[in-house]
C-alpha positions as CSV (number, residue, x, y, z in Angstrom):
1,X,65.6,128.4,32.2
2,X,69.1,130.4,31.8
3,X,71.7,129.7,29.6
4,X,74.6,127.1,30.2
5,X,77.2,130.2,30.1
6,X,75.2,131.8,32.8
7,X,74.5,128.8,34.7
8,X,78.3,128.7,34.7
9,X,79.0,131.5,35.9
10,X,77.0,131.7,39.1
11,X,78.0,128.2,40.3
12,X,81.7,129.6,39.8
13,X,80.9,132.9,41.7
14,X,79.1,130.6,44.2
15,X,82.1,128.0,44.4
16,X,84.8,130.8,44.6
17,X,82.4,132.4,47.5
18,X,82.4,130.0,50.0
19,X,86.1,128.5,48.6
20,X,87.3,131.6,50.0
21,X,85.0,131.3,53.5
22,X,86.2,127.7,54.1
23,X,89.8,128.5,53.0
24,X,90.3,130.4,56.4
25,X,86.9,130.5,59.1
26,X,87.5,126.8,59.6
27,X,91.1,126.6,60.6
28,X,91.0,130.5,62.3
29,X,90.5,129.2,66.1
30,X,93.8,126.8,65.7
31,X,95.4,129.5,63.6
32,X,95.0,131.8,66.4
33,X,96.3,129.6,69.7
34,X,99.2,127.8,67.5
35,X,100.1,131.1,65.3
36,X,99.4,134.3,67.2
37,X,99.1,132.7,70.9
38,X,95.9,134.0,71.6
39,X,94.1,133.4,74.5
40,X,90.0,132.4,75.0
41,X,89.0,135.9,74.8
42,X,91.2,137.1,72.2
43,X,89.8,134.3,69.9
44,X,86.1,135.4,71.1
45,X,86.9,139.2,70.3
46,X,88.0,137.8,66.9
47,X,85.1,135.8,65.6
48,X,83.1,138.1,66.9
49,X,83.8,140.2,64.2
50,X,81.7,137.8,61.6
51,X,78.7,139.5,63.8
52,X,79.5,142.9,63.6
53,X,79.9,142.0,59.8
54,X,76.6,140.8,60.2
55,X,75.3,144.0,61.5
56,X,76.5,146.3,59.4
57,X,76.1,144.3,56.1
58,X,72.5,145.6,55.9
59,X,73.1,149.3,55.9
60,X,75.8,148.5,53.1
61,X,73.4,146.6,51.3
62,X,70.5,148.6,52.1
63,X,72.1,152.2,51.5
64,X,74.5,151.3,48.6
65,X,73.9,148.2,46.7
66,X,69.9,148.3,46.3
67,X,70.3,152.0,45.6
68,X,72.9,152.9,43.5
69,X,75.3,150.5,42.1
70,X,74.7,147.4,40.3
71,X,75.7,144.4,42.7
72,X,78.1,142.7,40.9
73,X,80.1,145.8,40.7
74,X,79.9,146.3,44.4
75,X,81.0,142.6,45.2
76,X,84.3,142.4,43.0
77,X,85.6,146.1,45.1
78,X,84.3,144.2,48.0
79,X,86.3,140.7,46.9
80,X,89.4,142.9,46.1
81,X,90.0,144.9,49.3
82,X,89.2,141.5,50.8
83,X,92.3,140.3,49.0
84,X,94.1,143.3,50.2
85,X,93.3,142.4,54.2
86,X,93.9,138.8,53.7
87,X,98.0,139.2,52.9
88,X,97.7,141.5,55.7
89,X,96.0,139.1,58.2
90,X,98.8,136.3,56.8
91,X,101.2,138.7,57.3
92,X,100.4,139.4,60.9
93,X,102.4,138.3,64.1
94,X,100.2,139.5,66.6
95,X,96.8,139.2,68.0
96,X,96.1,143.3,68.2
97,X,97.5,143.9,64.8
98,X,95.0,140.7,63.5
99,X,92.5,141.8,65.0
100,X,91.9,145.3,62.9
101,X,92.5,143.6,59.5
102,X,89.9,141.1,60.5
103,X,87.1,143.4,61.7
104,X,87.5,145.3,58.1
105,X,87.5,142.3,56.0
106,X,84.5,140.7,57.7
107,X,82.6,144.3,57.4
108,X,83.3,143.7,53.8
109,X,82.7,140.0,53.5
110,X,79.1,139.5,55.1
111,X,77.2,141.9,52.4
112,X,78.5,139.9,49.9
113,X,76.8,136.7,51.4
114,X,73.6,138.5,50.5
115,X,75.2,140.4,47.5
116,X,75.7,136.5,45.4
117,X,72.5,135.3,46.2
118,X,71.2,138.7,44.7
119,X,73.2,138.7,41.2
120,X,71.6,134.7,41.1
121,X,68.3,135.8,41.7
122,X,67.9,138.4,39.1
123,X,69.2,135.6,36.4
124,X,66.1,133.2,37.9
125,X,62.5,133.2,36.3
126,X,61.8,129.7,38.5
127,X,63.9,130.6,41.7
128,X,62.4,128.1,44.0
129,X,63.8,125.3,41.1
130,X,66.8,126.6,40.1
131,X,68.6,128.5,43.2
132,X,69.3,125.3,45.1
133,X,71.4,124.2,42.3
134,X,73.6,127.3,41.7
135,X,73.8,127.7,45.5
136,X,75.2,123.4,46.0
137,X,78.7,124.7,44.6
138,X,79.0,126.9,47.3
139,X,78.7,123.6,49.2
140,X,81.4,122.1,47.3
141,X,83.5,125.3,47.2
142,X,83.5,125.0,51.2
143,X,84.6,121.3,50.8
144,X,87.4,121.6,48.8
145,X,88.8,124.1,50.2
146,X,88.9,122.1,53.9
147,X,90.0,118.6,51.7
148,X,93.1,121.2,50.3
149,X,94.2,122.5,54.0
150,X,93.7,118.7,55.2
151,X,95.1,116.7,52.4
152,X,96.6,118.7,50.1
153,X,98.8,120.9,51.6
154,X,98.7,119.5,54.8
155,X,98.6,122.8,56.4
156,X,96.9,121.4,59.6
157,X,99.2,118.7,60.2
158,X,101.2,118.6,63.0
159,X,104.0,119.5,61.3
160,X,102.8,122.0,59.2
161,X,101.2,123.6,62.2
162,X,104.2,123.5,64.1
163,X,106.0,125.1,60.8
164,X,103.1,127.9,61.2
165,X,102.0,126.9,57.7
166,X,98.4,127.4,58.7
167,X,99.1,131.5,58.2
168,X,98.8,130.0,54.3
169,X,95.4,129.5,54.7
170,X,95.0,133.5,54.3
171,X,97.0,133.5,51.2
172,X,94.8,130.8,49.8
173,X,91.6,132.8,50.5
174,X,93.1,135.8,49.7
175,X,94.4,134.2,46.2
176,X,90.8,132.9,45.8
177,X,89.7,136.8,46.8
178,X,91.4,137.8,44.0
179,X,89.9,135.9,41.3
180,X,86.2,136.5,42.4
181,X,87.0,139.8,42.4
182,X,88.2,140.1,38.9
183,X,85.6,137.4,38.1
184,X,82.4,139.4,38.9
185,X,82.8,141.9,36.8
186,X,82.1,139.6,34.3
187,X,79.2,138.5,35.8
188,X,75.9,139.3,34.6
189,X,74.5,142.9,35.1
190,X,72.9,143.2,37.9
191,X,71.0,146.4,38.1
192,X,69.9,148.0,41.7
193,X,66.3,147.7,42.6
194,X,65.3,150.6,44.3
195,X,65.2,153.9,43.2
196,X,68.7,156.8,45.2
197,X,65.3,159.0,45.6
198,X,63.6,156.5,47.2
199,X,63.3,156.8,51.2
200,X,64.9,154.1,53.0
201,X,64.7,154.1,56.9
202,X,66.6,152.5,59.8
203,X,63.6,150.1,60.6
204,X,63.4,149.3,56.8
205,X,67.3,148.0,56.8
206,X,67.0,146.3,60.0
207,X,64.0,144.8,59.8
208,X,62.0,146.3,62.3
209,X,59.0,146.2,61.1
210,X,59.0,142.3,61.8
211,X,59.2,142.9,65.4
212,X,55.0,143.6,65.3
213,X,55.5,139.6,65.1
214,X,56.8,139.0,68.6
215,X,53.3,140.1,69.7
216,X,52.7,136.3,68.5
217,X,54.2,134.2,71.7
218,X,55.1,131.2,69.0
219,X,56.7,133.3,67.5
220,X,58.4,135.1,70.4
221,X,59.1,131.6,71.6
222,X,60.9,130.9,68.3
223,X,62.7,134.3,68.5
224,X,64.4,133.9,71.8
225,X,64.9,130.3,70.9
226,X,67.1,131.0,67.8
227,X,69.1,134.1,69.9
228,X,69.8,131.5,72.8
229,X,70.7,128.2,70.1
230,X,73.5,130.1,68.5
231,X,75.4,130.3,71.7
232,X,76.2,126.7,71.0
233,X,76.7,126.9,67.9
234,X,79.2,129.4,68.1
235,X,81.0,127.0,70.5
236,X,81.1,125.1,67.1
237,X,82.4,127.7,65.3
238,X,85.3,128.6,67.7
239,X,86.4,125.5,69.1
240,X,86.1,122.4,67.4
241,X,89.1,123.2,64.7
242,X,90.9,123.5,67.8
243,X,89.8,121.1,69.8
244,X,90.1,118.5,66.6
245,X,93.7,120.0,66.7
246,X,94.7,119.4,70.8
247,X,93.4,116.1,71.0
248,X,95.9,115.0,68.0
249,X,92.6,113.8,65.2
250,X,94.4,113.5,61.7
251,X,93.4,116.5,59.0
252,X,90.8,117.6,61.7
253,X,89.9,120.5,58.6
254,X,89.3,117.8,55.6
255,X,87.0,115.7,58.4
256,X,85.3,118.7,59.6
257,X,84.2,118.9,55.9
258,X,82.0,116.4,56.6
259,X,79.7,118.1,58.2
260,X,79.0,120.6,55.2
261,X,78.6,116.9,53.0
262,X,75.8,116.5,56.0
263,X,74.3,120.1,55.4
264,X,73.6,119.6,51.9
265,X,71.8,115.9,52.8
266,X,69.5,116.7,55.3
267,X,68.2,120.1,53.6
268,X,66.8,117.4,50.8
269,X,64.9,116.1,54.4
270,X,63.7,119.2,55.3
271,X,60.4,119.1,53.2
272,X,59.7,115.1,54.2
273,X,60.3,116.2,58.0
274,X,57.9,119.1,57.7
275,X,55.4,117.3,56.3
276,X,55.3,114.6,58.1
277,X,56.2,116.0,61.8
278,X,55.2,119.8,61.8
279,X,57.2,123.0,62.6
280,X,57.8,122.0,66.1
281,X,59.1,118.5,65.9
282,X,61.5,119.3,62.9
283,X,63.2,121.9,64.9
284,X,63.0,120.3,68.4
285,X,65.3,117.8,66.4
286,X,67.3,120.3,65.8
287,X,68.1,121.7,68.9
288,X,68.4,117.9,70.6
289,X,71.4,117.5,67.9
290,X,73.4,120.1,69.5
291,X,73.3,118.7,73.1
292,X,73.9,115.2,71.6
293,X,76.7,116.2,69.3
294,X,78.4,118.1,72.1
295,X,77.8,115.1,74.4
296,X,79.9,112.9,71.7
297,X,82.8,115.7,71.3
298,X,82.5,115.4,75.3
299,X,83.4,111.8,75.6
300,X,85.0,111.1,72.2
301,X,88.9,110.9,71.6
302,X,91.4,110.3,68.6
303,X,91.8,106.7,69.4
304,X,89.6,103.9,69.7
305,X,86.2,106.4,70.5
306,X,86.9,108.8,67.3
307,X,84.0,107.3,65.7
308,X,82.3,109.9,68.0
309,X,84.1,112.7,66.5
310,X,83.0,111.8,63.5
311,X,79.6,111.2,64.1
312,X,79.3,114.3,66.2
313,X,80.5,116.4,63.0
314,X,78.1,115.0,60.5
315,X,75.5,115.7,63.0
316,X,76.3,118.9,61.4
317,X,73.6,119.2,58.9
318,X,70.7,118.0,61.7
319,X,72.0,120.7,63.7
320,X,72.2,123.6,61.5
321,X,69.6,122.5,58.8
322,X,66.8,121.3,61.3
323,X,66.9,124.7,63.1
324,X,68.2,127.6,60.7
325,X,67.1,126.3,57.8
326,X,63.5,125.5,59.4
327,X,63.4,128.4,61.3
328,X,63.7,130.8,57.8
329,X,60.7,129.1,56.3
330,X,58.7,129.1,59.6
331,X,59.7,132.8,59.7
332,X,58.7,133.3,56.2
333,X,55.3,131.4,56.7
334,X,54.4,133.5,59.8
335,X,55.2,137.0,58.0
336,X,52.5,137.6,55.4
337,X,54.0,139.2,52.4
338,X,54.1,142.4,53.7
339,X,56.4,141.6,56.3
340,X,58.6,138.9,54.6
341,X,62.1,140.6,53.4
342,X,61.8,142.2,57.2
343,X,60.9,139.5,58.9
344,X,64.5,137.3,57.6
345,X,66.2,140.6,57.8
346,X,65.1,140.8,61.7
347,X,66.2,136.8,62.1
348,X,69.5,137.3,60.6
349,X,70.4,139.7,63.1
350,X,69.0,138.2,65.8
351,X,71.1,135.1,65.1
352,X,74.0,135.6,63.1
353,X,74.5,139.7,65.1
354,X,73.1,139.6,68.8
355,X,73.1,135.7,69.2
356,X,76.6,134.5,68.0
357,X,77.7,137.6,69.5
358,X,76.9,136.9,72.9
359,X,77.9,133.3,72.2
360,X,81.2,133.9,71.2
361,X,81.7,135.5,74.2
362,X,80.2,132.9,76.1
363,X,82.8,130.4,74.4
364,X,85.6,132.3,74.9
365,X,85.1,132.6,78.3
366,X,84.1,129.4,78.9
367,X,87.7,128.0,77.2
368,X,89.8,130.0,79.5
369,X,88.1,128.9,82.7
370,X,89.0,125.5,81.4
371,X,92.5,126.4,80.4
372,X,94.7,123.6,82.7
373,X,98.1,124.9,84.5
374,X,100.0,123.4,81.7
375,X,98.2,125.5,79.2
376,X,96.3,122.5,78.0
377,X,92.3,122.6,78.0
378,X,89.8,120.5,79.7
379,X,87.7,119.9,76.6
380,X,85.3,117.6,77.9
381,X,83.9,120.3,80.2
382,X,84.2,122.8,77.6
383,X,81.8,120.4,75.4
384,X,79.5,119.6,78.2
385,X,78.4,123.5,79.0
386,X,77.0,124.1,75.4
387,X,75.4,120.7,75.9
388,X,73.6,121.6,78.5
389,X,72.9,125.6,77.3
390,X,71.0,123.2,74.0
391,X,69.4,121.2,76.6
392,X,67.7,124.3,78.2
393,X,66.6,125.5,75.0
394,X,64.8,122.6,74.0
395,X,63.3,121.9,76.8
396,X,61.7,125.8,76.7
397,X,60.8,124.9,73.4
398,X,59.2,122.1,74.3
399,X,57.1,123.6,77.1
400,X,56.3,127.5,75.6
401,X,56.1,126.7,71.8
402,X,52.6,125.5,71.0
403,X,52.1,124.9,67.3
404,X,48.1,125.2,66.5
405,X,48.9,124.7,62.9
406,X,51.1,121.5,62.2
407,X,51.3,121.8,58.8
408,X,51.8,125.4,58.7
409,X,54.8,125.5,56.1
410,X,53.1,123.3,53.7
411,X,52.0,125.8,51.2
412,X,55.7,127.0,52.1
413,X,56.9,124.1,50.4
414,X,54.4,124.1,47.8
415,X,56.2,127.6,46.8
416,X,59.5,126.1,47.2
């Protein structure tokens, strides 16, 4: 077991991590319609960046981190440029001049996703016990941050918003930027584990080598699956702030906090699902939460039906948990060990690159169909589209996945 002081350490690092995520991802949608004006596409091009991020973080990681310097080195330069591009992004008045600062700091962000799980890992001789304890504060970290905006500050009020004091959610982050920065430098050493003379290859950085699994159709099934589900999800990602904001719901960013209080709750289910219901029925869950949860955002409203609202943001943890979170073990359990590290490498950017990307795209388009003469949104269609897009998927998945093994991710579990 490690020491208290470490211990510490990397439940700080992981608290100041995703602080600094859920100081400004949560609130950017509303920021960028109330603040910068910006239309459906503009806010698509924009949080589309988190999947080029996702892209290019493993040839940053892959190229630099694993080969040459340590990684907690690499992820305070990362954390204090980020700094640097947040006060620029809170100082921006504009949509095109956003738009740059963004791209850059979520290039620099996304490796370090990777970079804080790797600085825990080396301090771990039980992994399995230990991460999920060290990784909980990022939980928390997203939490407070979104009870700060709400509750605190009241930066997503409707007079604060109408004060543009949501551009203070950047300065927050940024603040928070700073101080991991400094932070990791502290952390513990973190050596890199592959030798600068050692041959690393394209396919080895992206993964590639996994693709030899598609030959499996579960598994091709499953791929396509988790490509096509993230188009919701990024409806999630884009809109609700927003469309918390529009329909006039109280500290829509403390409530949407919720659903991260959900996350951490049903990944202690996970296990009990899987061994109980199998692969397929876990995730099949899964994907039924996103048509029901949009269905709920559909028909819900501030007033006497926001119990919907609520209910369709805890769904939050079914949702993400029952799929992503399933769909990384399954992934692992189907791999071998030869093909493991390439095999989530390959998911990752299947989801998080390719799939959000097209999603966000998707969503942004979809809102400005919607967009009403008087500049307002018909949210309820808006809602209704992804519904049906999760709909489709599980009912492929239903019909084309065909799980031979149901209790194929016990020994999974067993390891975990």
């Amino acid at each position: 077991m490690m020491n208290i002081n470490t211990r510490i350490k990397l439940s700080t690092m992981m608290f100041l991590e995703f602080f600094i995520w859920g100081s400004w991802f949560v609130t950017l949608g509303t920021f960028l319609e109330k603040n910068l004006h910006a239309t459906g596409a503009d806010s698509a091009a924009v949080f589309s960046t988190q999947s080029w991020g996702a892209i290019i973080a493993p040839f940053i990681i892959g190229l630099i981190a694993d080969r040459f310097f340590n990684a907690e080195k690499i992820l305070g330069v990362l954390h204090l440029i980020g700094a640097v591009l947040m006060y620029q992004m809170y100082t921006a008045t504009d949509v095109n001049v956003f738009y740059p600062y963004v791209l850059g700091y979520m290039i620099l962000f996304m490796p370090t996703l990777a970079l804080v799980n790797s600085v825990s890992f080396n301090q771990m001789k039980d992994a399995e016990k230990e991460f999920s304890n060290i990784r909980f504060w990022g939980t928390i970290g997203w939490i407070v941050a979104g009870l700060c905006i709400s509750y605190l500050f009241l930066w997503d009020s409707k007079a604060g918003m109408d004060s543009g004091l949501l551009k203070n959610t950047f300065l927050m982050a940024g603040v928070a930027s700073l101080i991991l920065g400094l932070f990791s430098f502290a952390l513990p050493k973190t050596p890199p584990k592959v030798s600068k003379d050692d041959k690393v290859t394209i396919s080895d950085i992206l993964g590639l080598d996994a693709l030899k699994l598609l030959k499996d159709k579960n598994f091709a099934v499953f791929f396509v699956s988790a490509i096509l589900i993230c188009i919701p999800l990024a409806f999630y990602y884009q809109n609700a702030n927003l469309f918390l904001s529009n329909i006039g719901v109280e500290g829509p960013t403390g409530k949407m906090a919720i659903g991260q209080v959900s996350e951490a709750l049903f990944l202690l289910m996970i296990p009990v699902f899987f061994k109980r219901f199998g692969f397929k029925t876990t995730i099949l869950v899964g994907m039924i939460a996103w048509a029901i949860r949009y269905a709920l955002f559909a028909y819900g409203n501030a007033g006497e039906l926001s119990f919907m609202l609520i209910i369709g943001i805890a769904l939050h943890g079914v949702c993400y948990d029952f799929f992503f979170v399933s769909g990384q073990i399954y992934t692992n359990s189907r791999a071998g060990e030869k093909y493991k590290s390439a095999a989530q490498g390959l998911i990752t950017l299947a989801t998080y690159g390719v799939g959000m990307l097209i999603g966000f795209k998707v969503a942004g388009m979809i809102t400005d169909s919607y967009k009403l003469v008087d500049g307002t949104v018909d949210w309820k269609m808006v809602w209704i589209i992804p519904a049906g897009i999760a709909l489709v998927v599980f009912l492929l998945f239903t019909v084309f996945f065909n799980e031979k093994r149901k209790r194929v991710v016990d020994t999974q579990f067993n390891e975990v």
